[in-house]
C-alpha positions as CSV (number, residue, x, y, z in Angstrom):
1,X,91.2,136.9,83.7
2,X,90.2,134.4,80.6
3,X,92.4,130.9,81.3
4,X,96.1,132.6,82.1
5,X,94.9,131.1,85.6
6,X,97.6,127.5,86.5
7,X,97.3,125.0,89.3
8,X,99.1,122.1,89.5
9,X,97.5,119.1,91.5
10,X,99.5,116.2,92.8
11,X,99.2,113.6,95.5
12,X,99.0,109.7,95.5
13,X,99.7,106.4,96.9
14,X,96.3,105.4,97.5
15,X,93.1,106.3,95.9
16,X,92.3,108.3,99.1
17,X,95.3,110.7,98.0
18,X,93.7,111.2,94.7
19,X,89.7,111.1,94.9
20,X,89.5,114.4,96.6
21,X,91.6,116.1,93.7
22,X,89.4,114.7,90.9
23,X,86.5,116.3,92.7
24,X,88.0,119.6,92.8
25,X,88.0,119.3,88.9
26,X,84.9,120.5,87.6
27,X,84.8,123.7,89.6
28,X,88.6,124.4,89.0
29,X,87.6,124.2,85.1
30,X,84.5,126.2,85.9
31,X,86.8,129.0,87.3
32,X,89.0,129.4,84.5
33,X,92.4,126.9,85.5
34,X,94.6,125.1,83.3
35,X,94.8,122.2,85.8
36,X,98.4,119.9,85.2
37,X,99.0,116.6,87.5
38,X,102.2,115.7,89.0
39,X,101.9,112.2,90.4
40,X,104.4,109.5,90.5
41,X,105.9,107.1,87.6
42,X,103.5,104.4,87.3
43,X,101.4,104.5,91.0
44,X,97.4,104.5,91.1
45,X,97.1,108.3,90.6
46,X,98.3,107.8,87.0
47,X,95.5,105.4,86.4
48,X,93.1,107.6,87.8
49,X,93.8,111.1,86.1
50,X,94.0,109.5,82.7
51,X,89.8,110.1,82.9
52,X,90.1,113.5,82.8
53,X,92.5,114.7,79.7
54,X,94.7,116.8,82.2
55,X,98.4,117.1,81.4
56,X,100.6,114.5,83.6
57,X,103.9,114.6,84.7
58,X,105.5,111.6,86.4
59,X,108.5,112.0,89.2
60,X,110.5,109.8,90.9
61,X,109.1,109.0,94.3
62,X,110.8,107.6,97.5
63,X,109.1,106.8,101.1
64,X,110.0,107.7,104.3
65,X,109.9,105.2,107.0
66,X,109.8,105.5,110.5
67,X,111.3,101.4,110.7
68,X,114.5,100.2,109.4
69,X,114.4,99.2,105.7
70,X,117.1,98.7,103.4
71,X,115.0,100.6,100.8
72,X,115.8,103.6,103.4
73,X,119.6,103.6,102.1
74,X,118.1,103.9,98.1
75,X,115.0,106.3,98.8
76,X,116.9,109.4,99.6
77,X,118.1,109.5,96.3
78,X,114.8,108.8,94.7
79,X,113.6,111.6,96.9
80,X,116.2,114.0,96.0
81,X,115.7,112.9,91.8
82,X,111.9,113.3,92.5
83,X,112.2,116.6,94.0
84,X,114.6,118.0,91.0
85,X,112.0,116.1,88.5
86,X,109.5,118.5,90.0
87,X,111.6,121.8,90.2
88,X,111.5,121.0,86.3
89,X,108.2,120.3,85.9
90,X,107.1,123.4,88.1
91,X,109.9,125.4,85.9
92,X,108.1,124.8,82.5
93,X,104.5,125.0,83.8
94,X,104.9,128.1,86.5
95,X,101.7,127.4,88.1
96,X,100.2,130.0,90.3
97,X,99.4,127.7,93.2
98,X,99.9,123.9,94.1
99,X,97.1,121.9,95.9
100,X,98.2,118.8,97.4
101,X,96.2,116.2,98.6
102,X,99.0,114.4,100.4
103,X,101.0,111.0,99.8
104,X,104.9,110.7,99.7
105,X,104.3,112.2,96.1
106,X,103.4,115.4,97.4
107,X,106.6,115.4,99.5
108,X,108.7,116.7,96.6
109,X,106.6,118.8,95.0
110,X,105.6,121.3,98.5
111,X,108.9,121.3,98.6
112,X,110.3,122.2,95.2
113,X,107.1,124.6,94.9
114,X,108.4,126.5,98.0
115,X,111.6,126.8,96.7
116,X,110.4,128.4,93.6
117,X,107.9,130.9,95.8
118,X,104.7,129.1,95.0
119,X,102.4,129.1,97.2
120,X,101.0,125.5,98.5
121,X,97.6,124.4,100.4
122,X,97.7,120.6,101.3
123,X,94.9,119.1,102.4
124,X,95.4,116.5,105.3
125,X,92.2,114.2,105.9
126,X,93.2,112.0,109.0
127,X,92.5,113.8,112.2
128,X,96.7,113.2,112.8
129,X,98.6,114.5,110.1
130,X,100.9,111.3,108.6
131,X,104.4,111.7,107.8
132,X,104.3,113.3,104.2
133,X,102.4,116.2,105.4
134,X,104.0,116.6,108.2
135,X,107.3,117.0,105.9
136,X,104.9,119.8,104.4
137,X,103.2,121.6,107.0
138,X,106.3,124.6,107.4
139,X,106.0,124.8,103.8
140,X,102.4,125.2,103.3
141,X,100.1,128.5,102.9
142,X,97.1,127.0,103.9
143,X,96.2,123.4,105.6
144,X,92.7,122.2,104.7
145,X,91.6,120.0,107.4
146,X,88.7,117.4,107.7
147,X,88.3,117.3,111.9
148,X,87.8,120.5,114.2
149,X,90.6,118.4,116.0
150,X,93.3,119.2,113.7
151,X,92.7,122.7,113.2
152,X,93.9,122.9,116.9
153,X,97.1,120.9,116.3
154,X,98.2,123.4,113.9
155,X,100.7,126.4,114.5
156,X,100.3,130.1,113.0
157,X,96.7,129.7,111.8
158,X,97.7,128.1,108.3
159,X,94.9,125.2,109.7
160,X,91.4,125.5,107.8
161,X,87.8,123.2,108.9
162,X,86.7,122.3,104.7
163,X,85.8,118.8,104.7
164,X,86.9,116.7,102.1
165,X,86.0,117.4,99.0
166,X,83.2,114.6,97.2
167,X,82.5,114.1,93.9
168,X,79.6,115.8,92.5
169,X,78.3,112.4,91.0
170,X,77.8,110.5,94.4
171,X,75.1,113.1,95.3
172,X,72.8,111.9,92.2
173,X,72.5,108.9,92.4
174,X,68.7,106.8,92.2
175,X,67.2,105.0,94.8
176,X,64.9,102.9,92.3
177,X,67.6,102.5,89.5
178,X,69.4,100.3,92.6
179,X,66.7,98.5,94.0
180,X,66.1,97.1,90.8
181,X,69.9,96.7,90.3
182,X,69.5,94.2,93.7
183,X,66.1,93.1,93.2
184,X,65.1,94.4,96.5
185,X,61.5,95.4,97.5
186,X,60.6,99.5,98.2
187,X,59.1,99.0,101.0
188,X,61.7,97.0,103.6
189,X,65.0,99.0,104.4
190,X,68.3,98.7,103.3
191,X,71.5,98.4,105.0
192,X,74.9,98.8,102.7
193,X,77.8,97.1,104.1
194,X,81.3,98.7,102.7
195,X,84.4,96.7,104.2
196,X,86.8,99.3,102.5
197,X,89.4,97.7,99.9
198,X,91.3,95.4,102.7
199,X,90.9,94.3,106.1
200,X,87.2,94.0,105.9
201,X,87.3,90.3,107.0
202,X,86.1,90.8,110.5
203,X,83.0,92.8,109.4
204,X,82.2,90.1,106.7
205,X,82.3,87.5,109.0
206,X,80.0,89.3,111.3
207,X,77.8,90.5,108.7
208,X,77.2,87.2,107.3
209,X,76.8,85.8,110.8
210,X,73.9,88.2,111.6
211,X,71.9,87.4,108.7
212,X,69.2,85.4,110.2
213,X,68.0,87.9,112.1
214,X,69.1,91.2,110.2
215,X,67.4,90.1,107.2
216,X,63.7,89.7,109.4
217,X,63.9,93.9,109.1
218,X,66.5,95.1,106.5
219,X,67.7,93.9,103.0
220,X,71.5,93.9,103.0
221,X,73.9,95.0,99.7
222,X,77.2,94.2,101.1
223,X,80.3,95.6,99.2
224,X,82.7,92.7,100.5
225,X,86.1,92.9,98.8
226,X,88.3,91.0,96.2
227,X,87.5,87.3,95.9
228,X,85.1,87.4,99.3
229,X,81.7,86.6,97.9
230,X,80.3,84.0,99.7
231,X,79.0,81.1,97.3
232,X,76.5,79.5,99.8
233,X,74.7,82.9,99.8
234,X,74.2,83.8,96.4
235,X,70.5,83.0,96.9
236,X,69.6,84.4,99.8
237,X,66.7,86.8,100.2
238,X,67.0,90.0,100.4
239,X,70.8,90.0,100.4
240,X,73.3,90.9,97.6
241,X,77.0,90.7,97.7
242,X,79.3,92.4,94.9
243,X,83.4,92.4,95.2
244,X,83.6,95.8,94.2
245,X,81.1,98.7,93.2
246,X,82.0,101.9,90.7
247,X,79.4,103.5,88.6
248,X,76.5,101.8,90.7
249,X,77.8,103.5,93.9
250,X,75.9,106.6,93.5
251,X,72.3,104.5,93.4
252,X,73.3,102.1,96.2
253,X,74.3,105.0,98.7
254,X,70.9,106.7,97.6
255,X,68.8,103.8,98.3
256,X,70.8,102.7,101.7
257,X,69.2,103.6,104.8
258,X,72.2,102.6,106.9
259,X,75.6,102.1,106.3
260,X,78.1,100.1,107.4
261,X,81.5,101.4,106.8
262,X,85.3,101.3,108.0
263,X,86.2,105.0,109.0
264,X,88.7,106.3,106.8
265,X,88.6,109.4,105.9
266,X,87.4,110.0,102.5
267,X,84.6,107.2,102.9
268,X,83.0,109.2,106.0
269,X,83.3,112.6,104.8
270,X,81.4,110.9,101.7
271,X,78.9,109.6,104.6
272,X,78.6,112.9,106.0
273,X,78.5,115.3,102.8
274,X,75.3,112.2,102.1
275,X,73.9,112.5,105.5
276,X,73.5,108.6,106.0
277,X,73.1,107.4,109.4
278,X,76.3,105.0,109.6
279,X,77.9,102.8,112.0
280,X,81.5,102.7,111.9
281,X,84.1,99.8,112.7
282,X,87.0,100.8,111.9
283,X,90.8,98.9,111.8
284,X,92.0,97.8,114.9
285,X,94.8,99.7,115.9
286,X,97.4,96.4,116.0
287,X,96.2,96.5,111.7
288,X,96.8,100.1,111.0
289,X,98.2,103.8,112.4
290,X,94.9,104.2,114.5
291,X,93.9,106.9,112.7
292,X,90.6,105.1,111.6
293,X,90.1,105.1,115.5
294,X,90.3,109.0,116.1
295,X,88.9,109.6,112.9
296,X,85.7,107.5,114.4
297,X,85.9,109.1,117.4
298,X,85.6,112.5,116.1
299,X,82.5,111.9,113.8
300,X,80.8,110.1,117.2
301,X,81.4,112.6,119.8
302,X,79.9,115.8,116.4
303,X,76.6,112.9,116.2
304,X,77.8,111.9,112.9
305,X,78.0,108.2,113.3
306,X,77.6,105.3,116.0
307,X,80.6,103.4,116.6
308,X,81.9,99.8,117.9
309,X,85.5,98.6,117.6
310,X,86.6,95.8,115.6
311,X,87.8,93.9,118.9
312,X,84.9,94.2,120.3
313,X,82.7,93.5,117.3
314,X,80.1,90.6,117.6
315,X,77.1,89.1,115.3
316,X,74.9,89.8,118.8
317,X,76.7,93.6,119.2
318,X,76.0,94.3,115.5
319,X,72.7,93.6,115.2
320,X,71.8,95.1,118.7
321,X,73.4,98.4,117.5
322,X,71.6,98.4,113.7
323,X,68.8,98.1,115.3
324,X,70.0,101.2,117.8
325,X,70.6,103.6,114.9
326,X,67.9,102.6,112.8
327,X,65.4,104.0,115.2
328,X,67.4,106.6,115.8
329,X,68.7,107.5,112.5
330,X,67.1,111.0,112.5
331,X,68.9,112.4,115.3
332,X,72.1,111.5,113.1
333,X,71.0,112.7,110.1
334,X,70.1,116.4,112.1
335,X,73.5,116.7,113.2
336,X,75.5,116.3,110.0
337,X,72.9,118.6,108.7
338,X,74.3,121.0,110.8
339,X,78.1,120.7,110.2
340,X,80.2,123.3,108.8
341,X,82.2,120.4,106.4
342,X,79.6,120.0,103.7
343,X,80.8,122.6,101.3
344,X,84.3,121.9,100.7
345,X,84.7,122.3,97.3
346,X,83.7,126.1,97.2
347,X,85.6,126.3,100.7
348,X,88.8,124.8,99.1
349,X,88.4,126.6,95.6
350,X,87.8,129.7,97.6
351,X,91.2,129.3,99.4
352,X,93.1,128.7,96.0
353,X,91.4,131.7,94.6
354,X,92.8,134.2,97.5
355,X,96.3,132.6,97.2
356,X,96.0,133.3,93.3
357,X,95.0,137.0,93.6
């Protein structure tokens, strides 16, 4: 079929809405797509894409709100301009399918797709579909899903267990490469802290706290956030702060015994696809939609992942409950072995392939 094969990608907002696309890349390429982006104006996903030498077409984008906002007067227009942007767009490329990954980006495009007869899959990674995809879910062919749980809150079979899909590179990365990138010794292990890109102040502060007596068994490389390195720590043995990680990830996450993670979705299927032994804390329901909560909640009752709440969470609790899972880690790392999430790029490419034919 030589490269007559078109999909066009979109989703964004948040890195979370776009990660998952860019992994799909390399095997999309590999099967013969010409791969186009729709994405908004000027948000994240523009950034991101601009890597990879892929055709972009910006739309206007507008967000629906469940709370009053005056911006709720001025967004159905936006909405309405975005969708006719991407009627266009779809128009001049004629794509054979449309993979969305979710966002109020993707709102449009399902949308304008199903009114030209394209067919859609969007992928929803919280175990509770948010808004945007809800606005989807009639429109959609297929719904790729990250939890058994949501498969059931599905109608009409459209609902699909993949897994999110996780960039190839994560899964070579080199455990001696990032000890020496920490100084750290071989032969103590290592605990990686990742506070997620906000809200990570609780588990900092606990972290930090537990020190004294985490750092007796472990050495700690703690992803903390912007501007939350903590000066009076620089020195310390055996521990290593960094505001932000990218190309170093890979070798970190290979040389982690443990992690230490919020839950969202992309960062614990990347936990899982890895098999690391992880405890999660994730965002307090009063900071967030609760879906880090359920999302937990799924991966502890499949033996992914050990899990205390942020409410809960104290220097005595944490360090009782590293000390749990690090003696326990194998039984962990057994049951993701056994999960059916692990290959979701061929699941995913697979689906797009039987909606092209």
């Amino acid at each position: 079929m030589g490269m007559d094969k078109k999909i066009v990608l979109t989703g964004g907002g948040t890195a979370g809405h776009v990660t998952p696309n860019i992994a799909l890349l390399p095997k999309l390429k590999a099967l013969g797509y010409d791969v186009s982006y729709l994405g908004s104006y000027d948000g994240i996903e523009k950034k991101l894409i601009a890597d990879f030498a892929i055709p972009y077409y910006g739309i206007s984008v507008g967000k629906f709100r469940r709370y009053f906002d005056l911006k709720n007067i001025t967004d159905p227009f936006r909405v309405l301009k975005g969708y006719a942007e991407a009627k266009k767009h779809l128009r001049a490329i004629r794509p054979d399918v449309v993979f969305s990954k979710g966002g109020f980006v993707g709102v449009p495009v399902v949308r304008a797709a199903a009114a030209l007869r394209i067919p859609c899959i969007i992928h929803e990674s919280d175990i509770t579909p948010g808004l945007a995809n809800k606005l989807c879910l009639h429109y959609a062919a297929k719904v790729c899903c990250n939890f058994p749980e949501t498969v059931g809150m599905i109608k009409n079979d459209k609902a699909v267990l993949t897994g999110s899909p996780i960039r190839e590179e994560l899964t070579r990365g080199n455990k001696i490469t990032a000890l020496d990138f920490c100084g750290f010794t071989a032969n103590k292990p290592v605990i990686m802290v990742i506070g997620g890109s906000l809200g990570a102040a609780s588990i900092n502060k606990a972290i930090r706290a537990a020190l004294p007596q985490l750092l007796e068994d472990f050495q700690i490389v703690h992803i903390c956030g912007k501007d939350k390195i903590d000066n009076l720590l620089l020195d310390k043995k055996g521990y290593r702060q960094f505001e932000y990680i990218k190309t170093e990830l890979k070798d970190l996450l290979a040389m982690a015994d443990l992690v230490v993670s919020r839950a969202g979705a992309n960062s614990i299927c990347e936990l899982l696809a890895l098999k690391k032994p992880n405890l999660l804390i994730p965002l307090s329901a009063s900071g967030s939609r609760g879906d880090q909560i359920l999302n937990a909640a799924s991966f502890e009752a499949q033996g992914f992942s050990m899990v205390v709440s942020d409410d809960d969470l104290t220097e005595s609790l944490l360090v009782d409950k590293i000390h749990e899972l690090y003696f326990t880690r194998q039984n962990y790392v057994l049951a993701m072995g056994k999960s059916n999430q692990l290959n979701s790029i061929t699941t995913i490419t697979n689906l797009i392939e039987s909606l092209v034919q």
